[in-house]
N, C-alpha and C positions, 0 to 999 in steps of 0.2 A: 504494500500500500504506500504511492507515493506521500508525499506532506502535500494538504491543503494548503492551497496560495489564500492568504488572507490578510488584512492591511492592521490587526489587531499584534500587543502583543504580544511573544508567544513562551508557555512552556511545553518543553518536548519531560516527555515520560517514558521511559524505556523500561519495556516491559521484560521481568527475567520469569516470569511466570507464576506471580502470587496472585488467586481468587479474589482479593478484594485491590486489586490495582484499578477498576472501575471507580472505587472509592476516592482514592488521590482526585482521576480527575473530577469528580465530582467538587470534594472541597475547592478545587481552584477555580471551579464552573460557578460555583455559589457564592465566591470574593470576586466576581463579576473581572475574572481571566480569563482566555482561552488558554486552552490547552489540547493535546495528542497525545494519544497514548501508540507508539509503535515496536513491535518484537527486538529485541536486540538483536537478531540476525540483519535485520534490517537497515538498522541503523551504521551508516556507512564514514568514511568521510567524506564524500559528496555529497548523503543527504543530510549530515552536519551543514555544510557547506548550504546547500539552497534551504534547508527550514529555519537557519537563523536564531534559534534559540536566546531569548532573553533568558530562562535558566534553565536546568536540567533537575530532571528525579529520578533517580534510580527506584525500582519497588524492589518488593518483597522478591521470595520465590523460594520452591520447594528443593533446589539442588544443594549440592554442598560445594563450597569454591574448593574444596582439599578434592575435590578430585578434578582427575586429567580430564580435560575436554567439557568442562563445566562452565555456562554461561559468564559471558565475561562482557562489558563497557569497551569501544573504542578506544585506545588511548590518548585518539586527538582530542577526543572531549574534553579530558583535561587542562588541555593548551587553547580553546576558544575564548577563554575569559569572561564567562560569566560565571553566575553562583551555584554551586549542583547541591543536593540535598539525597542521600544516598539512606534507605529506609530496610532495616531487617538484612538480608542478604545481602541489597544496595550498599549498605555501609560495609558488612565483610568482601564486597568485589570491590571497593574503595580503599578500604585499606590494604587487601590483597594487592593492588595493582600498581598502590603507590609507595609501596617499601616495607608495610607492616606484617601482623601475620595472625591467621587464622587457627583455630585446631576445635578439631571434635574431641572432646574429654567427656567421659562418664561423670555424671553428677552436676554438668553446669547446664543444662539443658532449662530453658522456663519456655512455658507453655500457658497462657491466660494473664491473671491479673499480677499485675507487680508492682512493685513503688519504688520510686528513684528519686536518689538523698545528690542534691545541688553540691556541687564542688567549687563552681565559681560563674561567676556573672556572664552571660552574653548574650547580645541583642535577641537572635531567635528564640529566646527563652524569656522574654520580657514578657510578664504577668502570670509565670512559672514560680511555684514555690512557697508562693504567699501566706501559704495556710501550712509550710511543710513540705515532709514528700510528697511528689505527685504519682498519682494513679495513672499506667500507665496500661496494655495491651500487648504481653508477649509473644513470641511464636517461634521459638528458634533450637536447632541441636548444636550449632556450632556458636564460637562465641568469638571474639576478638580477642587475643592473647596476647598481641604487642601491636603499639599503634603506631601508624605512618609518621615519617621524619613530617616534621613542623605542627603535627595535632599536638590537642592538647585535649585534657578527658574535663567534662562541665557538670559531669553527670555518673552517678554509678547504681547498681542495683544486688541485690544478693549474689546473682548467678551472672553478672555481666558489669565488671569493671572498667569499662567504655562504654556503658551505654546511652553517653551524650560525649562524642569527639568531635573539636572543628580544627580547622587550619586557616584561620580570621583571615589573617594576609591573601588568601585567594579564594577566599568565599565556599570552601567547601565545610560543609554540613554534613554529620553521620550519626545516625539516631540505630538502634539495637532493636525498638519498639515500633506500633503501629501507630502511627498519629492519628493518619485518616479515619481507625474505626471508632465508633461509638465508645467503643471499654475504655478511650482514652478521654475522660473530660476534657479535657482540657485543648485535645490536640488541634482543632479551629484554630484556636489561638497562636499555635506554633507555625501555621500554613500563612495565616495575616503576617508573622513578621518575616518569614522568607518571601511573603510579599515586597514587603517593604523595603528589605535590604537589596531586594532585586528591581527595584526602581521598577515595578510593573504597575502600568497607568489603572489598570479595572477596567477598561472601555469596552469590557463584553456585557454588551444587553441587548434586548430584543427589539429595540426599537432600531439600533446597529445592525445587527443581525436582517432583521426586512430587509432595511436598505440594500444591504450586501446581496443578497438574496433573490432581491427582483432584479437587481443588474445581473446577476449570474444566468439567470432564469434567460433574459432576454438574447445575454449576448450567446447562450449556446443555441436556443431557441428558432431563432431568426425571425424569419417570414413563414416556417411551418406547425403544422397540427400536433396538436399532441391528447392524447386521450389519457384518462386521469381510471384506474377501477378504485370507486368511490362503496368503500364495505359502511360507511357511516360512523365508521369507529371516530376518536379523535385524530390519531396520526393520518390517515388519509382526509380526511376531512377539512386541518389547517390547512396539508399537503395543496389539496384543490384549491384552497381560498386563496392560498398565497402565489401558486401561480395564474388563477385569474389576474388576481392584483398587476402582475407582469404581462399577460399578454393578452387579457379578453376575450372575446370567442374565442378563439383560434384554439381554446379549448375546452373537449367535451368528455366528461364523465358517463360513464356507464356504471347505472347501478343494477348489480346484481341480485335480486332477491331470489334467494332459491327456499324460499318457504319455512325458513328455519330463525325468523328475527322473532323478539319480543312484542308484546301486543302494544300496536301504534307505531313500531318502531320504523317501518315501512313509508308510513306517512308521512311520518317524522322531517324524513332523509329528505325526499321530495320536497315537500313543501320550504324546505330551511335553505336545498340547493337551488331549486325551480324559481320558487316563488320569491322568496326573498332575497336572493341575491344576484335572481337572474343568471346563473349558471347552465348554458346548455346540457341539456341531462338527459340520457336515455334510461328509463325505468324497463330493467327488461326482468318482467315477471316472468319466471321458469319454476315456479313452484312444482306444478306436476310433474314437470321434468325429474327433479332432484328427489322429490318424495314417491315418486313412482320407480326407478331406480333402488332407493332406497328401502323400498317394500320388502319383509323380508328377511331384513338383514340384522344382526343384532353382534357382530363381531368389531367391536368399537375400530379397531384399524380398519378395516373393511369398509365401512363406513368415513371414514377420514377422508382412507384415498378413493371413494365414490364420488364426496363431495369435492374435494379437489380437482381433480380430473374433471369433471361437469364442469366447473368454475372458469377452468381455462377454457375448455372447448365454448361453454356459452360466451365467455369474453370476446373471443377470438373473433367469433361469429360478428357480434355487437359492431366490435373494432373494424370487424373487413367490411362495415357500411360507412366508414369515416374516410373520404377522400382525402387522399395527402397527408393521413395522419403518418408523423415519421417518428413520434416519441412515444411514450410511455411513460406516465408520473408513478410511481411508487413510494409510500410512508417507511422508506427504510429509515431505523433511528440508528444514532452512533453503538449503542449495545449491540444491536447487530453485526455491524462492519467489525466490531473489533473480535467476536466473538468468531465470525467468519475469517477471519485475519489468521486466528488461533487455531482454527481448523485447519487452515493451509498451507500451515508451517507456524505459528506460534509457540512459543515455550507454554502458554496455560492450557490446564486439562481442560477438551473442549466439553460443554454441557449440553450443547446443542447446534447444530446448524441450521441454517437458514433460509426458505425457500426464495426469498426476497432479496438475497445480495447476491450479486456474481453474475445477474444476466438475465433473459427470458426463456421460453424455449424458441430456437433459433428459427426456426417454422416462420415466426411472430416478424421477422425481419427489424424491429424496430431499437430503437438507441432508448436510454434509461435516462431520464429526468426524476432526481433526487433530493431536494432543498432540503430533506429535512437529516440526513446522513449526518450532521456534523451535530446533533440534539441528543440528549438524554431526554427522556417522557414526560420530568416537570417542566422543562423550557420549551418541548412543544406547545407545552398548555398554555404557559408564560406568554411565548407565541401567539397562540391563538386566540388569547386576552387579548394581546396588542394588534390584531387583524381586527378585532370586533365580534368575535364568535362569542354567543352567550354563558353567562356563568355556568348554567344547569347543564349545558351540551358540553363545556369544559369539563367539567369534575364528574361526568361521568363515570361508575365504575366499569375497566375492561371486560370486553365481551368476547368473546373465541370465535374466530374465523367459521367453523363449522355450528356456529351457532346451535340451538336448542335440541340438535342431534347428540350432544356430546350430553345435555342433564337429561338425558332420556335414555339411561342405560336397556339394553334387550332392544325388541324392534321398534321401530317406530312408527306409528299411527298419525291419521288425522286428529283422531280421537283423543289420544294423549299429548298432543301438543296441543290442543285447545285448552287441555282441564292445564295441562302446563303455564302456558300464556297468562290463565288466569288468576291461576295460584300466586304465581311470580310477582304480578301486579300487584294480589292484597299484599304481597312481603313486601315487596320495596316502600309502597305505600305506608306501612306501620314505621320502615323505618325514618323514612322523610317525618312523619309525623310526632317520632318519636327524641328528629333531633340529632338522632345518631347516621345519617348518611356519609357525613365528610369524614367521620371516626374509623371506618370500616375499608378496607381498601376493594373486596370485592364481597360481593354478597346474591345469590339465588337460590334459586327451588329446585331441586332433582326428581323427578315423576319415578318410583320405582317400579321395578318388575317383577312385582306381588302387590296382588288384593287380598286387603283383608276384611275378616266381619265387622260387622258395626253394629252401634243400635241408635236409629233414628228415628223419632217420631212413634216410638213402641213398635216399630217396622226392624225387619232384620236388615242391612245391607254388607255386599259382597264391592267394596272398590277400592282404588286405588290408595297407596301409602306416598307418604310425599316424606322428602329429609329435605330442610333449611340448612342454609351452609352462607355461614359470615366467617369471614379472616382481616386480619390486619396484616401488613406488609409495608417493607418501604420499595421493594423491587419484584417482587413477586416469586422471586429464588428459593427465600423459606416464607413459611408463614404458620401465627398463629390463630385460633379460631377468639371470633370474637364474646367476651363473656358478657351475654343478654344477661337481664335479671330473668330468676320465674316470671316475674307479673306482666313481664314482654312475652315470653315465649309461650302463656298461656294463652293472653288478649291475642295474640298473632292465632295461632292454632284455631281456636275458636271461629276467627271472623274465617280463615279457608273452610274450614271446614261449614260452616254455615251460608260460607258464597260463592265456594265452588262444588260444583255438580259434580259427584265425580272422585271426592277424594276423601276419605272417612279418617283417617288416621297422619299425625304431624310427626316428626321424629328432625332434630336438630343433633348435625353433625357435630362431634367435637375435635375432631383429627386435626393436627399440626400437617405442618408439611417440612421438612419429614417425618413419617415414613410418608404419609399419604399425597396426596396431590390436591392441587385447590379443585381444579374439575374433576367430575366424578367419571371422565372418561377423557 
């Protein structure tokens, strides 16, 4: 992955392959920097050279520098003259490379929470110490055993007697611990002053970003079409807003409804692209398409790649009535790219790939128009607050590509998406009313695959069992379930049960993730 050209300025992050290296950039994302995160194989010294770094970060990573052939830093990095800040591993490839020395020793290993007792003053650690040791976030086997000619230790901890080393005179930074993650209070605070010392202006915001954005838009753009598949989620949804903003007709959204959205949600889309913002829009209902296929079938992957496969094939279709269309807009987010990155040779264990980076199927003939690639998921929204999209259509909770097939474990009916639809409603509904929608990061109904007895109306009944499923999350990677009171999850039970047809019995998931998953397919 080359480096993005951009007029902002900039920290490079090289990645040695630690899971929460998404974090780093994030804090510099949220002290209104940009930043990139790129594999150290990548990083060369020509793309030293053309990305320009105002400073560097070394992350984490699960290798060990004592062994042969183990991720290592450029050496010219070194020699560019700005500030680097070298974190966990970062700092053992730091002082590895610049004269010091590392070693795996039995019994100095920490793992979790720790605290680190102040040895002397320095700027990056301004508001450090105040109260005492600071609570810190460990994760390391190896440890620093002799530090690099011109460091000096700021910082120490039980199992890690450097784990605060600089070399002031040329601005390098080496921390033992994890700043970026939560277990570290304080660590914000450490990121603001390696701001500071690295003379980075903040001039990343969204209003910056547009700007940047529609010039881009424009100048790859030109004088041709571009077709936008508009799912109604948020990512493709700014996606479209923002390049209308850039070109105007010249582009046309297809929405796909394959019969599988929430009740209204259909309408929704329409009306919010159509009507109000005047966005040329093809509504191409293929519900019987996708549920007629889908008859049947009850093998959740089976299922998946049904609806997939339909997706494109109906897209395709849509698109090959759009004369001169030569792009394709996609809501790819920076998690993706980088995650796809990782897959393709990155040092992190990959979690997932990506159906959305890397191309279309080549059939499709068309080029990828992508604005939103350089975004994490809250600066989309950020985003789409400063485009104008409505609050309630912003905070949305995420919704799954294969929509309402995936909370409908076993086959799937007409019949069970109906009682579906309308269970979902009174939930979400209880929760809006109850206050808690913005607390919850996703929340729905699952229709299950048993009926059970009931007693209604001194009437026996044979129907369907429903599970409610709330989590909180900050990225959706793990997640915990959200704790209703009883007097919610009764008042909720009651009104489904009393206003949808169809479902006699309520049951609320409690499962984390892990082991479980937030969808129930």
């Amino acid at each position: 992955m080359s480096p993005t050209k951009t007029y902002h300025d900039r920290v490079l992050i090289i990645d040695f392959g630690s899971q929460v290296t998404q974090l780093i950039a994030r804090r510099f994302r949220e002290l209104n920097v940009y930043c990139e995160i790129h594999p150290y194989q990548t990083v060369t010294d020509t793309f030293l050279e053309e990305f320009a770094p105002k400073a560097v970060v070394f992350s984490g990573g699960p290798d060990s520098v004592t062994r042969g052939g183990s991720p290592r830093a450029p050496q010219s990095v070194f020699d560019i003259g700005c500030p680097i800040l070298g974190i966990c591993y970062g700092q053992q490839v730091m002082m590895h490379q610049l004269g010091g020395r590392v070693d795996t020793v039995q019994g100095t290993a920490e793992f979790g929470r720790a605290y680190v007792t102040s040895k002397n003053k320095l700027s990056i650690l301004d508001g450090w110490f105040t109260n005492g040791d600071e609570q810190v976030w460990m994760s390391h086997g190896d440890h620093v055993s002799e530090i690099a000619p011109g460091f000096e230790v700021y910082g120490t901890s039980p199992n890690a007697p450097y784990a605060i080393t600089a070399d002031v005179s040329r601005n390098f930074y080496a921390v033992q611990f994890h700043p970026e993650v939560h277990h570290t209070p304080n660590g914000a605070r450490l990121y603001e002053n390696f701001i500071k010392l690295a003379e980075l202006k903040g001039d990343w915001t969204m209003g910056a970003y547009r700007e940047k954005a529609v010039a881009k838009i424009r100048e790859q753009v030109g004088d041709k079409r571009v077709i936008c598949g508009l799912s109604g989620g948020v990512d493709s949804s700014v996606a479209a807003v923002l390049i209308y903003e850039a070109i105007g007709d010249q582009l046309t959204c297809v929405f796909v409804d394959h019969g599988l959205l929430r009740q209204g949600e259909a309408e929704e889309v329409v009306r919010m692209f159509r009507d109000n913002y005047q966005i040329p829009l093809i509504h191409a209902n293929e519900s019987d398409l996708f549920l007629g296929e889908l008859d049947g079938q009850s093998d959740p992957e089976t299922k998946r790649k049904i609806i997939g496969r339909l997706f494109i094939d109906v897209f395709q279709k849509y698109a090959n009535q759009i004369d001169g269309a030569e792009f394709l807009a996609q809501g790819t987010l920076y998690p993706d790219v980088i995650e796809s990155v990782s897959f393709s040779g990155g040092p992190s264990v990959t979690i997932k790939s990506h159906h959305n980076v890397g191309g279309l199927p080549e059939k499709m003939g068309l080029k990828l128009v992508e604005p939103l690639r350089e975004l994490f998921k809250d600066e989309v929204r950020a985003l789409g607050l400063e485009l104008g999209l409505p609050d309630s259509f912003i905070g949305r909770h995420p919704f799954p590509g294969p929509g309402l097939a995936i909370r409908c474990p076993g086959e799937i009916t007409r019949e069970k998406l109906e009682i579906l639809r309308k269970a979902d409603a009174v939930y979400i509904d209880q929760i809006h009313k109850h206050g808690l929608y913005d607390e919850i990061w996703q929340a729905f109904v699952a229709i299950l695959p048993v009926r059970t007895v009931g007693v209604m109306g001194d009437g026996r009944t044979y129907d369907y069992a429903c599970a409610l499923r709330a989590v909180t999350s900050v990225d959706g990677m793990t997640a915990d379930y959200y704790p209703f009171s009883h007097e919610f999850l009764s008042e909720t039970a009651t009104r489904i049960v009393n206003e949808v047809m169809g479902i006699n019995r309520v049951t609320y998931d409690v499962t984390s993730k892990p082991p479980g998953t937030i969808e129930w397919e």
